[in-house]
C-alpha positions as CSV (number, residue, x, y, z in Angstrom):
1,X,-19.1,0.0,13.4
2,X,-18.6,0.4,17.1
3,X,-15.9,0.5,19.5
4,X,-13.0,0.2,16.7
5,X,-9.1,0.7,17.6
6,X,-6.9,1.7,15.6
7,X,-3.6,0.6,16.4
8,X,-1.7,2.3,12.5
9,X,-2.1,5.1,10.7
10,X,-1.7,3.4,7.2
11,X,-4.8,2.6,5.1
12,X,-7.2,0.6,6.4
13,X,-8.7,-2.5,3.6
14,X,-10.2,-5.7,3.7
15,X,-10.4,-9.0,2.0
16,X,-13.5,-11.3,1.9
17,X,-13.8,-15.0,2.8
18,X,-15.6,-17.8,2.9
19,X,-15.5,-20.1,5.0
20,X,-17.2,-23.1,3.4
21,X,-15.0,-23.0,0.7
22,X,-13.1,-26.6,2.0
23,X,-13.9,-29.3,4.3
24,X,-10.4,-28.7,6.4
25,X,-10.8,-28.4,9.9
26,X,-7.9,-26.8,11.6
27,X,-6.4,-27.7,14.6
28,X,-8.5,-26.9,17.8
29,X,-11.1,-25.7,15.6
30,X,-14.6,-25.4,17.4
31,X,-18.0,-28.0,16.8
32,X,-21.6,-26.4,16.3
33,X,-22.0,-27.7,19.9
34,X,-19.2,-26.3,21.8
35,X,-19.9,-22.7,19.6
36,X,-23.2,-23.2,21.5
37,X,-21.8,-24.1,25.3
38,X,-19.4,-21.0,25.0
39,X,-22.2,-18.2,24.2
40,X,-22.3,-16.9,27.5
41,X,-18.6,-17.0,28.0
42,X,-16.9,-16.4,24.8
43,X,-17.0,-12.3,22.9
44,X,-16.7,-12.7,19.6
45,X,-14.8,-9.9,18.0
46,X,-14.1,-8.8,13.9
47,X,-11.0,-7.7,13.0
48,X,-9.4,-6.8,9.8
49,X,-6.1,-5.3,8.6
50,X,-3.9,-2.7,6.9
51,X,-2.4,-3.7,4.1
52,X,1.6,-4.5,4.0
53,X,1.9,-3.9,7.9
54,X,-0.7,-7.0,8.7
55,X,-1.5,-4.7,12.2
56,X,-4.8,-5.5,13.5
57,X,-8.1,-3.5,13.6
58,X,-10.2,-5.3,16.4
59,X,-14.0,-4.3,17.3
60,X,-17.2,-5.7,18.0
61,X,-20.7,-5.5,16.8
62,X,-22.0,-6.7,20.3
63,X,-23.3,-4.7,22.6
64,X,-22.0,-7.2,25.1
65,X,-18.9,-5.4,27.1
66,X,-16.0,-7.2,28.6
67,X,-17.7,-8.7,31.8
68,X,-16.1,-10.9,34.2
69,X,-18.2,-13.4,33.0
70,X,-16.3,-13.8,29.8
71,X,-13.1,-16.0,29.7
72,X,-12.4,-16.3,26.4
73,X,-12.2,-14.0,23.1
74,X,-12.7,-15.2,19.4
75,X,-11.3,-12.9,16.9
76,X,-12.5,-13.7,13.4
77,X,-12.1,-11.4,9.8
78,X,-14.5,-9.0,8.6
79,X,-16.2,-10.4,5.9
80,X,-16.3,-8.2,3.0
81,X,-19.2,-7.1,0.5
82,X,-16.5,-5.7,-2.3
83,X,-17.9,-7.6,-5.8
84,X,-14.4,-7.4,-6.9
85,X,-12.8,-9.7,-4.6
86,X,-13.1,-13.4,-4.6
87,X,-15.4,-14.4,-1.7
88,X,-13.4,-18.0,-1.3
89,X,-10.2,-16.3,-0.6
90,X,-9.1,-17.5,2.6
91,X,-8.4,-14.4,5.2
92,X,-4.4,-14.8,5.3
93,X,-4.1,-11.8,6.9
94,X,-5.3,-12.7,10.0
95,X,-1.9,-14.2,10.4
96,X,-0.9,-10.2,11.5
97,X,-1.4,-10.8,14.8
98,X,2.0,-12.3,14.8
99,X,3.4,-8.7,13.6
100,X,2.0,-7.5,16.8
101,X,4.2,-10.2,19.1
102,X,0.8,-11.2,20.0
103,X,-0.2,-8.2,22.4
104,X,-3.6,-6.4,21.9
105,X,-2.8,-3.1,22.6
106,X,-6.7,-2.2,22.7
107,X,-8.8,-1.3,25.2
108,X,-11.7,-3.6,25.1
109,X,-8.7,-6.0,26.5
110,X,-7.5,-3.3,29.4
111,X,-8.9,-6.1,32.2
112,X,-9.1,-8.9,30.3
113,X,-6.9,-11.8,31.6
114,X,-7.7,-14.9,29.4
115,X,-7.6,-17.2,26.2
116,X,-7.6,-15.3,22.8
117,X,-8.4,-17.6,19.9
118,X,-7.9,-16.7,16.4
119,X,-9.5,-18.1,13.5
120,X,-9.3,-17.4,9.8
121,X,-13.0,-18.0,9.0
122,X,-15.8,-16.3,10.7
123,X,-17.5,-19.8,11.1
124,X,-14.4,-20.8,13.7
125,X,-13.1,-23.9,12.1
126,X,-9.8,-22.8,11.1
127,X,-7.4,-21.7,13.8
128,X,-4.3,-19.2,13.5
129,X,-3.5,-19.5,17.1
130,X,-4.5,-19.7,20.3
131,X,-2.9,-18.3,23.8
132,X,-3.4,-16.9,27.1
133,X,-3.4,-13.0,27.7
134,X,-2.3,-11.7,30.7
135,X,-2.2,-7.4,31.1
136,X,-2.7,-7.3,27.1
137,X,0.6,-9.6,27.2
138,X,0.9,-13.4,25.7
139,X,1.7,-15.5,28.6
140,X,2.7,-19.4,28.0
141,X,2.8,-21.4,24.9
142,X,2.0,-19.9,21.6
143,X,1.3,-22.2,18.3
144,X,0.7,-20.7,15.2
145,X,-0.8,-22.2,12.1
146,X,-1.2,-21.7,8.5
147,X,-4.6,-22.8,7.0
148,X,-4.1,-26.2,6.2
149,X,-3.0,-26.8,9.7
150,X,0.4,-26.7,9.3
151,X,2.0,-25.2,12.9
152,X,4.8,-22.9,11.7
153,X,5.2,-20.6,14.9
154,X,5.9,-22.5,18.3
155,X,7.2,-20.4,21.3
156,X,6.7,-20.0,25.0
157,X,6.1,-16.7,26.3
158,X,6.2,-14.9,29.9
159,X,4.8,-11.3,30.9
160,X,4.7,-10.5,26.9
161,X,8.3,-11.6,26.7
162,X,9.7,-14.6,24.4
163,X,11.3,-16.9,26.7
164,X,11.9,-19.6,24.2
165,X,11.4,-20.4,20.0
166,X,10.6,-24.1,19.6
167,X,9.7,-23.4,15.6
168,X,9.8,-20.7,13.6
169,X,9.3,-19.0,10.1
170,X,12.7,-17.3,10.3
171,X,15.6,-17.3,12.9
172,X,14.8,-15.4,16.5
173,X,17.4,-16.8,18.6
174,X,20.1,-14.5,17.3
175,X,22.5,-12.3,19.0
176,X,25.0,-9.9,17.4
177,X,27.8,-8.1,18.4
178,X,28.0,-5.3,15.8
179,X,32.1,-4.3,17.0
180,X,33.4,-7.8,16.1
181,X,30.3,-8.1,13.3
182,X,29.7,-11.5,15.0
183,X,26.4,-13.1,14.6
184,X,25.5,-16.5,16.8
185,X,22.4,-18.0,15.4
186,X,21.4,-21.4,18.1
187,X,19.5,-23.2,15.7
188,X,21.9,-22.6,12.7
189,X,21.1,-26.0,11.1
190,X,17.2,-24.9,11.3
191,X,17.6,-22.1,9.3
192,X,20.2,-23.0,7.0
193,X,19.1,-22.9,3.5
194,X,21.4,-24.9,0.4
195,X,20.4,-24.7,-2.7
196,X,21.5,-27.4,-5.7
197,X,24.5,-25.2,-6.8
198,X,25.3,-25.4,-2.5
199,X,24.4,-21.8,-2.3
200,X,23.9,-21.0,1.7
201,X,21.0,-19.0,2.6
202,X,19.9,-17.9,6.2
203,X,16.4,-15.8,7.0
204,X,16.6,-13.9,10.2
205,X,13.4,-12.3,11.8
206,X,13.6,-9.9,14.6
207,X,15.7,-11.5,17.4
208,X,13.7,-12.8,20.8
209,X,16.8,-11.4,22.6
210,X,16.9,-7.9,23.8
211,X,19.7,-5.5,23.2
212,X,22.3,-5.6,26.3
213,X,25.3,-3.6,26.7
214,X,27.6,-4.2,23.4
215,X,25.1,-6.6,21.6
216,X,22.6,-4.7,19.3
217,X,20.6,-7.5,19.1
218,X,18.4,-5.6,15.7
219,X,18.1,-6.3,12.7
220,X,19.2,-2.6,11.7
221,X,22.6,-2.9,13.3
222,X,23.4,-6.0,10.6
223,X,23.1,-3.2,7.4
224,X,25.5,-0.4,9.3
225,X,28.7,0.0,7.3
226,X,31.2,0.0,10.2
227,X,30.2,-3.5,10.5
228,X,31.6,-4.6,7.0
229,X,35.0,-3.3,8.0
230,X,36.1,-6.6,9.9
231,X,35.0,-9.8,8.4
232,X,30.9,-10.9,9.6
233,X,31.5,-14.3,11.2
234,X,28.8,-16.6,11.1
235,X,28.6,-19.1,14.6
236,X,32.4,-18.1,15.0
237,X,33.3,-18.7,11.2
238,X,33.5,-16.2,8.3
239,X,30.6,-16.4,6.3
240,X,30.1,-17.2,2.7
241,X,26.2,-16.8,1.6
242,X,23.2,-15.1,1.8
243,X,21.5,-13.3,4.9
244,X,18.1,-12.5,4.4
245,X,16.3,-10.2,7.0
246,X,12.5,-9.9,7.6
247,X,10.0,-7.4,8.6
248,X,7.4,-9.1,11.2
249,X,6.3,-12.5,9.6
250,X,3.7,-13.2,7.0
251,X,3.8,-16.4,5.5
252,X,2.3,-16.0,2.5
253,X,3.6,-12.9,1.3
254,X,7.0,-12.3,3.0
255,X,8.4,-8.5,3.7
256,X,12.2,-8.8,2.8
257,X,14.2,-6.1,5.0
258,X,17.8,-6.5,3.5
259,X,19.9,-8.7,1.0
260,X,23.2,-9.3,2.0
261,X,25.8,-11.7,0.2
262,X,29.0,-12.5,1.6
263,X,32.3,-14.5,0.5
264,X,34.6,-15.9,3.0
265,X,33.3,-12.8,5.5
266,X,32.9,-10.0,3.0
267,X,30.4,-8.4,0.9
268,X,30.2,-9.7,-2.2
269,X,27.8,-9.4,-4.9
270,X,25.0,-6.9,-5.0
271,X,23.5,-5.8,-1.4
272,X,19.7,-4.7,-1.3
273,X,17.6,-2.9,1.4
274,X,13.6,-2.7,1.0
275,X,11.6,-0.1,3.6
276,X,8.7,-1.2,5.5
277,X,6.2,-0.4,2.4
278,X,8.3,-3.0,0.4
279,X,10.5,-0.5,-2.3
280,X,13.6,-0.8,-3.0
281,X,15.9,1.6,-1.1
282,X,19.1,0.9,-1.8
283,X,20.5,-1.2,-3.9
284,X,24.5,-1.9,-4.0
285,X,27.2,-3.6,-5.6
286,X,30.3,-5.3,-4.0
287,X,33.4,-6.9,-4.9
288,X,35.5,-8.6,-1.7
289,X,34.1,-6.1,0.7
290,X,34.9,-2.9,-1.8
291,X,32.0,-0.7,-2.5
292,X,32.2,-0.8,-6.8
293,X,28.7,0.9,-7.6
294,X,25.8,2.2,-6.1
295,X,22.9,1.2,-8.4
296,X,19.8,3.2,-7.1
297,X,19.0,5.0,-4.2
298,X,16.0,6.5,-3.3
299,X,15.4,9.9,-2.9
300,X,13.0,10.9,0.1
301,X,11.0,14.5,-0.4
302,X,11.3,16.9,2.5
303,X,7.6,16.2,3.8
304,X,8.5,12.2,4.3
305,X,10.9,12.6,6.8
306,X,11.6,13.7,10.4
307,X,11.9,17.3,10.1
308,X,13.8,20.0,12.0
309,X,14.6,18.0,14.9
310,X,16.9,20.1,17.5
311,X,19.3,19.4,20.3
312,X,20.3,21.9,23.0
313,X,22.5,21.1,25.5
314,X,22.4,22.7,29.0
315,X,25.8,21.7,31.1
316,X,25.8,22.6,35.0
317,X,29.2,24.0,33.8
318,X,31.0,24.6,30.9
319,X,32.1,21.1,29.3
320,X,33.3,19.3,26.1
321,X,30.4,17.4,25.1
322,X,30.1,14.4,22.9
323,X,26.4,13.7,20.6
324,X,25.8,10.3,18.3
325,X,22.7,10.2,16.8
326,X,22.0,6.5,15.9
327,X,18.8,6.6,13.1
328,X,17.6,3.8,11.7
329,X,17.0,5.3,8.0
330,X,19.3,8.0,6.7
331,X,20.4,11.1,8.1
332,X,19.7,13.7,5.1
333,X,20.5,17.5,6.8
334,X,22.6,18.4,9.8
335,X,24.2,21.4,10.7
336,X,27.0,21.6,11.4
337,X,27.6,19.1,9.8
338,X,27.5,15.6,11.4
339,X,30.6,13.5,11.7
340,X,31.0,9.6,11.7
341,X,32.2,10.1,15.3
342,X,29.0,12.4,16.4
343,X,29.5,16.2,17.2
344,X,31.9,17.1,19.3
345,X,31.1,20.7,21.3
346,X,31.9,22.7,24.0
347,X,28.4,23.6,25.6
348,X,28.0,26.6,28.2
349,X,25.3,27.1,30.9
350,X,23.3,29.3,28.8
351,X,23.1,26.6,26.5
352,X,25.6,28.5,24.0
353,X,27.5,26.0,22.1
354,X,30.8,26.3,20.2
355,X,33.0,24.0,17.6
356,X,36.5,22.7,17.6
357,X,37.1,26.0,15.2
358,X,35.2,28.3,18.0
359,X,32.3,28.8,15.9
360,X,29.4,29.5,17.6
361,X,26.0,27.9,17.7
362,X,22.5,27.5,19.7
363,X,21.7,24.2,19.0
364,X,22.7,21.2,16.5
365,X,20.2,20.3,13.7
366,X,19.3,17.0,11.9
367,X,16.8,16.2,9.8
368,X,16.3,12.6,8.7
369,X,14.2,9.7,7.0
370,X,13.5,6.3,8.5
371,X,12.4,3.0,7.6
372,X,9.4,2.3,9.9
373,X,6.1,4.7,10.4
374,X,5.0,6.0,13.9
375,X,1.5,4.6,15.2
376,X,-1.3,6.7,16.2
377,X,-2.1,4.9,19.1
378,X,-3.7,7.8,20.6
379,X,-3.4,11.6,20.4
380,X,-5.4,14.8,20.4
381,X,-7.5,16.0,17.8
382,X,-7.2,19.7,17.4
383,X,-9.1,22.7,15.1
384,X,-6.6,24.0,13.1
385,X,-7.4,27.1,14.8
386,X,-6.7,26.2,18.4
387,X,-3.1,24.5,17.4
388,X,-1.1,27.2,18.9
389,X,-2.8,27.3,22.3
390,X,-2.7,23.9,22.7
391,X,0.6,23.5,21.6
392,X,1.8,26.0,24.4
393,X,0.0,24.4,26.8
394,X,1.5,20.7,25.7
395,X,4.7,21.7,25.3
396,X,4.8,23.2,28.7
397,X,3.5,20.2,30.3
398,X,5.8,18.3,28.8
399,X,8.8,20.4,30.4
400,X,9.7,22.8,27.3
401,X,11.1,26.4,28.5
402,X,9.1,29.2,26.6
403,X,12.2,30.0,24.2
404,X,11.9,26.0,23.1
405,X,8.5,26.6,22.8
406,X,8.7,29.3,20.7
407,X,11.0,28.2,18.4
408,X,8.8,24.9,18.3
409,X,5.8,26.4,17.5
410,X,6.7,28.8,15.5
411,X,8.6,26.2,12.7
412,X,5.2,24.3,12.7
413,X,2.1,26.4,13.2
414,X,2.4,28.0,9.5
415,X,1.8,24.4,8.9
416,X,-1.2,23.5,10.8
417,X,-3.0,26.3,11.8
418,X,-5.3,26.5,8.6
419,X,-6.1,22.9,8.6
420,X,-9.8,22.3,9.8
421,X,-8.6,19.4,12.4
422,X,-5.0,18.7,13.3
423,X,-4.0,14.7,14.4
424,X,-1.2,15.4,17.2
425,X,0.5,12.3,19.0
426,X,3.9,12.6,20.8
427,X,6.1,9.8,20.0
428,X,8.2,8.3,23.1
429,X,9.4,5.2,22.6
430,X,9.1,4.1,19.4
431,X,10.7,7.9,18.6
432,X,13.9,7.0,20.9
433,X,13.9,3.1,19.4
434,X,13.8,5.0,15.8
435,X,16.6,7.6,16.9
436,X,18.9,6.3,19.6
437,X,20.9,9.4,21.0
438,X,24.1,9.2,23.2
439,X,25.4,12.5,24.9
440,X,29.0,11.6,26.7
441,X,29.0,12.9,29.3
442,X,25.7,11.3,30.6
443,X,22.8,13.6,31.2
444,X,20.9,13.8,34.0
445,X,17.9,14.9,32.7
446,X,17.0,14.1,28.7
447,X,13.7,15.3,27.3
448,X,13.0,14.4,24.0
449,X,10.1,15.7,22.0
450,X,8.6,13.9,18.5
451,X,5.4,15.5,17.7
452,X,3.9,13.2,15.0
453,X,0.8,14.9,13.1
454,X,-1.9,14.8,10.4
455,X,-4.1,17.1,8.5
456,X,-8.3,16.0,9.2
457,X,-10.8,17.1,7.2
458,X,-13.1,16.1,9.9
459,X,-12.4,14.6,14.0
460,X,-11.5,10.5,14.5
461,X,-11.7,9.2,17.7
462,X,-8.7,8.0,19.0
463,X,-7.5,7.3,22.9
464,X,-6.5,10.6,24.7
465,X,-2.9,10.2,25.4
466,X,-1.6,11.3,28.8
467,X,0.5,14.4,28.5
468,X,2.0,14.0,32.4
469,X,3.4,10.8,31.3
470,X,6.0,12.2,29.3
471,X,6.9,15.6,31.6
472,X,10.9,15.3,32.6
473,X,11.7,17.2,35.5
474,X,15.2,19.3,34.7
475,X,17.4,18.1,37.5
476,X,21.5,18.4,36.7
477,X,22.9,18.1,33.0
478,X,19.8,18.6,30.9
479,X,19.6,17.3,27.1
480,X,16.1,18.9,25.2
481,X,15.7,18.0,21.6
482,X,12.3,18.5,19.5
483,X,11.5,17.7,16.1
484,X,7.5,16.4,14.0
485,X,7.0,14.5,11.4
486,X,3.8,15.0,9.0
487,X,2.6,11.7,8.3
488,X,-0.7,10.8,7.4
489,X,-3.7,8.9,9.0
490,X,-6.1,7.0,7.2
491,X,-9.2,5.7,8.6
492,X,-12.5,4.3,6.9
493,X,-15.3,2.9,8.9
């Protein structure tokens, strides 16, 4: 296969289909003549996916490239030759674009400004959606259809941005105010689910609304126990039901996030939370907002999680200094030991750091597991043998001092250098979405470093990422933390 981006590291599979297997036409779907009109304008483009995450793998076959000529993109699934798998299955998983929020983060669409069409059969006659693309970002109306034409999905989009939800699979127009545990859903009724017993039930997806001063509009700040403390208020009422939260949307298998039950405002009944692969994670029982018995909990091995991740501070003068680490996941080592207010130190110039008791420190450690993987967008791939020397020169174009450097290096190299290859990406902002940290006061300057890394047998290909992107000039109060994550890449072509 040519030209294929990979936009996750999990394992890549496929699924066959065939599209003869009905006589349904879909909405919008294409004739044999108008296939014909569009040769010389439309790119048709394969694309499969990665099991549970639905992310897409887009390429093409063509030699064609992505000329001015072309205004329009089809993506349709890679058929499969597996004799295991049932060639009349229809390819539901093309439906992952809508995990993605509809942006094709690849670079065959760097200069592409058009309409992106996507079908469930390679033949084109049943559509998943249809939309403009403007700088790899949706722009305008959005439908999005099951395959017998139902239109589940109906929003409006500007600059990659959801501007409006007309229709959809679970609630997006939801904010919440996690001090007053206040959630305002605006189509309530829409979403509102009552069984024959009069059961409530309400599925929330990821909100539409961004995250603005005390509204944490996530669907991570609804499971954080300071927000059971006060009674969760549904629309401005205390709620008795069911909230169901949801990974990205597929409608024919849905990824549950969290179960919580509530009477009259309070927890009630037995509380579940599911990671992104789908296991149970933690799994609760209340009575009136009282924590009775903790079921199961899973237990994480020290190579899953974030590992070693350090924070030094460097005051322009000595100062009491304040550090929260939000982590969506679970916090599992810290030292010292973190408190439910953050750590509260006095940091010197040099960077010295000391407790309420006086007891002195270099920096403050966490270690940590979360719920969502890191994507290997793009990276370096480096001989196991060459790690150190690029790592020193990384790290120094990045903006670590020599001692960080040191220290950084010498916690992973035992781990890497013998490997014959070595995956390397530097996670920016999915690291700080993953790991929020506030320092009161307010740094000037905060460098934070996530390298996020693989063993290789042999090289990939993967997008060079742009080390002078993430560089942070020291100016002032200056934050620097570091920490990796081994987490593995998979990749079949």
């Amino acid at each position: 296969m040519k030209n294929l981006f990979v936009y996750s590291a999990l394992v890549f599979v496929t699924w066959a289909c065939n599209s003869t297997a009905e006589n349904h036409t879909g909405p919008d779907a294409l004739s044999e003549n108008q296939q014909a009109s569009q040769a010389d304008t439309v790119l048709i483009c394969q694309a499969t996916t990665d099991g549970v995450d639905d992310q897409f793998y887009v390429f093409s076959e063509q030699e064609q490239s992505m000329t001015d000529s072309i205004t329009e993109v089809h993506i349709v699934p890679l058929i499969s030759d597996a004799e295991n798998l049932d060639s009349s299955t229809i390819c539901d998983f093309m439906f992952g674009i809508v995990s993605t929020d509809f942006a094709l983060y690849y670079d065959m669409f760097a200069d592409f400004d058009g309409t992106i069409s996507v079908f469930y059969d390679a033949s084109r006659t049943r559509l998943v959606s249809r939309f403009q693309l403007v700088n790899r970002q949706p722009n305008g109306p959005v439908n999005v259809f099951l395959p017998d034409g139902e239109r589940v999905i109906s929003r409006v989009y500007k600059n990659g941005t959801c501007t409006a939800s007309l229709l959809d699979l679970y609630a997006i127009d939801w904010t919440f105010n996690p001090s007053e545990s206040a959630l305002e859903i605006e189509k309530f009724s829409a979403y509102k689910k009552t069984d024959a017993a009069g059961n409530t039930t309400i599925e929330l997806g990821e909100s539409m609304h961004p995250n603005s001063g005390e509204f944490k509009n996530d669907l991570y700040e609804l499971i954080q126990k300071p927000v059971f403390e006060n009674p969760f208020t549904l629309n401005g009422q205390a709620f008795t039901g069911t909230i169901l939260g949801y990974y990205p949307p597929n409608p024919l298998l849905p990824q549950l996030y969290f179960e919580l039950p509530f009477n009259a405002g309070k927890l009630n009944d037995t509380v579940r939370l599911y990671n992104y692969w789908g296991e149970l994670e933690l799994e609760e029982r209340f009575e009136n907002g009282v924590l009775t018995e903790t079921i199961y909990e899973m237990e994480y091995s020290e190579t899953e999680g974030m590992a070693k991740p350090v924070i030094y501070l460097y005051p322009e003068s000595d100062a009491l200094v304040n550090v929260k680490l939000s982590l969506k996941g679970k916090m599992t080592h810290s030292y010292p030991t973190y408190p439910a207010e953050g750590w509260n130190v006095k940091a010197t110039q040099n960077g010295t750091l000391y407790d309420e008791g006086g007891k002195e420190y270099y920096a403050l450690f966490w270690e940590g597991v979360s719920q969502t993987p890191f994507t290997y967008s793009e990276g370096f791939v480096v001989k196991g043998n060459e790690t150190a020397l690029f790592l020193e020169n990384a790290l120094d174009v990045i903006g670590l001092t020599r001692r960080e450097a040191n220290e950084f290096i010498m916690y992973w190299l035992p781990q890497m250098e013998n490997n014959p290859y070595n995956l390397i990406h530097f996670s920016t902002a999915e690291y700080a979405d993953m790991a929020e940290l506030t320092v009161t006061p307010k740094p000037e300057s905060l460098l934070r470093v996530m390298m996020v890394w693989s063993p290789l047998e042999k090289p990939v290909e993967i997008p060079q990422q742009n080390l002078y992107d993430l560089h942070v000039e020291r100016m002032g109060f200056t934050v620097v933390e570091w920490g990796g994550k081994r987490q593995e890449f998979y990749q079949e072509f």
